[in-house]
C-alpha positions in Angstrom: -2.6 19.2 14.1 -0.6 17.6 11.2 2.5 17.5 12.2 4.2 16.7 9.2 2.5 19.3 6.0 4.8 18.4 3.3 3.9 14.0 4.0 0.2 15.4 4.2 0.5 17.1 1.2 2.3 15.0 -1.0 0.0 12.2 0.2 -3.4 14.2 -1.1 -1.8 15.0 -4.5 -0.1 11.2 -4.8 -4.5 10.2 -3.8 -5.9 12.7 -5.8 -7.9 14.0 -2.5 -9.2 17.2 -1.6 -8.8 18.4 2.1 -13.0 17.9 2.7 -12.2 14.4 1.8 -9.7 13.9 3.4 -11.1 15.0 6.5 -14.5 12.9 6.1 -12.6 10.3 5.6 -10.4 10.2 8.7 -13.6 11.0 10.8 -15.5 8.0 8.9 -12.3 5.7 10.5 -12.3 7.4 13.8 -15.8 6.9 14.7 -16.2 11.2 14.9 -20.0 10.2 13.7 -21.0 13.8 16.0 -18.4 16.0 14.4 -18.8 14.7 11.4 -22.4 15.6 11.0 -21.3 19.2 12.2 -19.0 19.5 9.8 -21.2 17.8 7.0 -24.1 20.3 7.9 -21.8 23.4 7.4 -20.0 22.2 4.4 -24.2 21.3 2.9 -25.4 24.9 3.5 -22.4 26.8 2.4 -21.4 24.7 -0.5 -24.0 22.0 -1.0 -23.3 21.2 -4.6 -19.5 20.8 -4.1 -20.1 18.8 -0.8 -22.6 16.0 -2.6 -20.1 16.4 -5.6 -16.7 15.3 -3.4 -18.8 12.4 -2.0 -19.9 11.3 -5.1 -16.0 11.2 -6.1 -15.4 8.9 -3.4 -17.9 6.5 -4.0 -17.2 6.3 -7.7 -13.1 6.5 -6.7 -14.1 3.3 -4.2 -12.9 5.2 -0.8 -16.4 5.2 0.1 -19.3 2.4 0.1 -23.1 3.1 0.6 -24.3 1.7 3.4 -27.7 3.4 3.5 -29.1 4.3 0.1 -32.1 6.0 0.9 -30.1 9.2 2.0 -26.3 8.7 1.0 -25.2 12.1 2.3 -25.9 11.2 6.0 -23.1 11.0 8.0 -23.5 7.5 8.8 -24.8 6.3 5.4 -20.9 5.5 4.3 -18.0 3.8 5.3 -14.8 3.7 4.3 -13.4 0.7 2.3 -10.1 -0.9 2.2 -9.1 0.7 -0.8 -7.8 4.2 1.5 -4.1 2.8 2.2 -1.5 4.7 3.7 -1.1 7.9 5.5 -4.9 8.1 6.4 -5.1 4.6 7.7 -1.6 4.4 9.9 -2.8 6.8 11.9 -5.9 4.7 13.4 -3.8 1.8 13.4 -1.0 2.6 15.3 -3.7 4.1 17.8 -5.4 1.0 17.9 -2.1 -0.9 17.9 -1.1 1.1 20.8 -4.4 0.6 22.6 -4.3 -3.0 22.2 -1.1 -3.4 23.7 -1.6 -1.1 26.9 -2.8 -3.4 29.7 -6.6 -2.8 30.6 -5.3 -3.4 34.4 -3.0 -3.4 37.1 -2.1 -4.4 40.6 -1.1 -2.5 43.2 1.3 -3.8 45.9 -1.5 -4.3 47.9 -3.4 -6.5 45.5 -6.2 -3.6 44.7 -6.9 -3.8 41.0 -6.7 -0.4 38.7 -8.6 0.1 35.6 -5.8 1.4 33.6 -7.8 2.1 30.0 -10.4 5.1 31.6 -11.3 6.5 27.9 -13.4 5.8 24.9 -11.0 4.1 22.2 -12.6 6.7 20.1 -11.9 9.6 22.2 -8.1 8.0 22.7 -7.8 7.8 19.0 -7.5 11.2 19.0 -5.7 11.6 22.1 -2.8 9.6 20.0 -3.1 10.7 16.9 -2.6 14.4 18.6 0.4 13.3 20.1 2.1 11.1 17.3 0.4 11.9 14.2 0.8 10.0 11.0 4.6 9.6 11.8 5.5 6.1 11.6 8.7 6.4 13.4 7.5 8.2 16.5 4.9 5.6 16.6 7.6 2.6 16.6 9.3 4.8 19.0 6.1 4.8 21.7 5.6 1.3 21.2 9.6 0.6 22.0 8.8 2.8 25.2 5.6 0.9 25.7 7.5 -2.7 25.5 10.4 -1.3 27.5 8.3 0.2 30.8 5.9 -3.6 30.5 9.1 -5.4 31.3 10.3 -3.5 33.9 7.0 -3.1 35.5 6.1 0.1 35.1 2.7 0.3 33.5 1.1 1.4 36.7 -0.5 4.8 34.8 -3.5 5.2 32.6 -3.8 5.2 29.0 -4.2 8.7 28.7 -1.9 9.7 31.4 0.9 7.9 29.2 0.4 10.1 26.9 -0.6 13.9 28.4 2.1 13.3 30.6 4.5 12.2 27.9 6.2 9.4 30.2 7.1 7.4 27.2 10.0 10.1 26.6 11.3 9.1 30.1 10.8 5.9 29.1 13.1 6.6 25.8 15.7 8.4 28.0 16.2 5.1 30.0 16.8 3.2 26.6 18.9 5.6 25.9 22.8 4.1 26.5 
């Protein structure tokens, strides 16, 4: 869920983008290749002309290249170029920010190793965006908490758990003065 309307709003209008766009687009930069195609198949059979249309646009707008010519309406026959900025893109990137920075392991006190990361990043992505959204602040926020429970040792958790169980607002509480 968008957790901010107005910001997602504003930021169509200010990109000229419709909500089918937008929504292939954030897909096409999460990797949601089996949604997608759902989603592409119902949008083809119940408005085929506007689908193909809004695609077009965003090949001709350069959002979208081609990357497989002989059927460009596939799901996987695009990709999104550099040329989406903003509140589309931050979204994957904090994700992927946050993902980098979360240790893959840990030790326990008796020297047994835990895989810490037990997700897709894919399937994370979502996870996080879920959570934080395209808010820029809350994201800053999380990675503060993240930076803040690393140096007092106390990534000992997974990835997801982080997250479901919302311990980076424990770890904000402790910042806290």
């Amino acid at each position: 869920m968008i957790k901010d309307l107005k910001s997602f709003v504003n930021y169509l209008t200010a990109q000229e983008l419709t909500a089918n766009q937008y929504v292939l687009l954030q897909m096409l930069l999460t990797d949601s290749f089996h949604e997608l195609s759902g989603y592409s198949k119902l949008l083809s059979s119940r408005f085929l002309k506007s689908w193909k249309d809004e695609v077009d646009d965003l090949i001709e707008r350069g959002f979208l290249e081609v990357t497989d010519p002989t059927d460009p309406y596939a799901s996987t026959s695009f990709k999104v170029t550099d040329k989406l900025s903003g509140f589309n893109r931050c979204g994957y990137e904090q994700a992927h920010e946050f993902w980098e920075a979360y240790p893959t392991f840990c030790y326990t006190d008796s020297g047994k190793q835990l895989f810490l990361k037990n997700v897709s990043q894919s399937e994370f992505f979502h996870q996080y965006l879920a959570e934080v959204g395209h808010d820029l602040n809350a994201h800053h926020r999380m990675m503060e908490a993240l930076e803040h429970a690393r140096y007092y040792g106390c990534l000992n958790m997974k990835i997801t758990t982080w997250l479901s169980a919302r311990v980076y607002k424990d770890m904000q509480k402790e910042m806290t003065p």
